[in-house]
C-alpha positions, 0 to 999 in steps of 0.5 A: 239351664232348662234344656228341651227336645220335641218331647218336653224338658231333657233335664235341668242343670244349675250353674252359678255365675257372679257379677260380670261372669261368662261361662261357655258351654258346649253341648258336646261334651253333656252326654243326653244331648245327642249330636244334630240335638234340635231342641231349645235351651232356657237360660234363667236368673232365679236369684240374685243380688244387686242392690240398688240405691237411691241417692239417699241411700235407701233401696231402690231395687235388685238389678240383673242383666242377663244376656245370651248369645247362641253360637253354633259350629258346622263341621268341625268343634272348637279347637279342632281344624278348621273345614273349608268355608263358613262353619260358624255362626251366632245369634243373640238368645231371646229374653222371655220376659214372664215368668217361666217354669219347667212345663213338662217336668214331672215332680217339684220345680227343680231348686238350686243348691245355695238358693233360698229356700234350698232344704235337700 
């Protein structure tokens, strides 16, 4: 997860997520997001593997369906009461569908633990 403001790249965070996995995450709780962030999230499958094969049994291809949903809460967070009103709202993220790289990051592209060609 590559995590923006008006200046470039924040910082980068790597998470790892198996076969029909969700993982939720809340900007509240990362300490240099501040509150009001305005900036924007890329969300990236770097390395995967599904398999795919033909009737015969040969490889056809890797296969991944990444989505995103986006939902944000006005007022107050999840898990606290509710405020009078609509406090919420989501919308679907949008797929990028070239190659996309950390503009803006000074230094090697960041490299995730357990991904090929990871060496610390």
């Amino acid at each position: 997860i590559f995590i923006y403001d008006q200046n470039g790249l924040l910082d980068f965070v790597c998470q790892k997520l198996h076969d029909r996995q969700v993982e939720y995450i809340d900007l509240a709780t990362w300490g240099y997001v501040p509150p009001n962030f305005l900036g924007s999230a890329v969300v990236s499958a770097t390395f995967w593997e599904h398999d795919v094969f033909d009737p015969s049994g040969n490889f056809a291809r890797n296969l991944v369906g990444l989505g995103g949903v986006v939902v944000e809460r006005i007022g107050a967070r999840q898990g606290e009461p509710d405020i009078p009103g609509d406090e919420s709202k989501a919308f679907e993220a949008v797929p990028v569908f070239d190659h996309f790289g950390p503009e803006g990051w000074l230094g090697e592209a960041p490299r995730c633990p357990g991904q090929p060609g990871w060496n610390p």
